[in-house]
N, C-alpha and C positions, 0 to 999 in steps of 0.2 A: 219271238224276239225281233226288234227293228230300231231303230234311230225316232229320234224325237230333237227338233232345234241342232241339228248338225250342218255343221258349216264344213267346205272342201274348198280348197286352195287353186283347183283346177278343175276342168270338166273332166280330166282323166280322172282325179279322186275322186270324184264323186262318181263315176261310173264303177269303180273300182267297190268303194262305200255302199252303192246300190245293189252289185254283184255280191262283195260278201254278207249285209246284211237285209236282202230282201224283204218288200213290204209293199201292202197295197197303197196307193195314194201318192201325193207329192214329195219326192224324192229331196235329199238332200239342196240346201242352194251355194252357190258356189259365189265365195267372194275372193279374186284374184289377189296373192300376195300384194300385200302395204306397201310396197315401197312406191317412197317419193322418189320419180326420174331425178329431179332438181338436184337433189342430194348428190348424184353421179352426172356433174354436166360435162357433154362431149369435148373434146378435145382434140384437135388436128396435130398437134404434135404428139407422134405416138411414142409410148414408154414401153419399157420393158414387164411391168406388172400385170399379173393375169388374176381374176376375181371368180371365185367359183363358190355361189353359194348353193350347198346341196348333202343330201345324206352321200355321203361317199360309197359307193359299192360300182362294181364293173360294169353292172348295166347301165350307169348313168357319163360315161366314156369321157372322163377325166384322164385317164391314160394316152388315151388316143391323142385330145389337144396339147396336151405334155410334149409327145411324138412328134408333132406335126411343127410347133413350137420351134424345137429343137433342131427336124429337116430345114425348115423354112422359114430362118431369122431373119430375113430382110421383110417378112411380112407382116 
């Protein structure tokens, strides 16, 4: 069993991807998430809104910036 035309979001998924589906030959390729910067242009007045896109689970420490947030409102 192995992948064929599999695409990963990250060199991590795709190391990930390699690990659990092992195969001789060229390994998955990796095209880094879509997003247009443009769509999110910087802004020096800072707001109060926080953007987190991601599968939500503890190891990806969404808690902790909540935390920190919360310590540290003038930041």
């Amino acid at each position: 069993m192995g992948y064929r035309n599999v695409v990963c979001i990250s060199k991590a998924h795709a190391r990930w991807t390699r690990a659990q589906y092992p195969r001789k030959g060229k390994g998955p390729e990796v095209v880094y998430n879509g997003i247009d910067p443009s769509v999110f242009p910087f802004w020096e007045k800072k707001g109060d809104e926080f953007l987190f896109f991601s599968v939500l689970g503890p190891y990806k420490g969404a808690d902790t910036v909540m935390e920190l947030a919360l310590e540290y409102p003038h930041l």
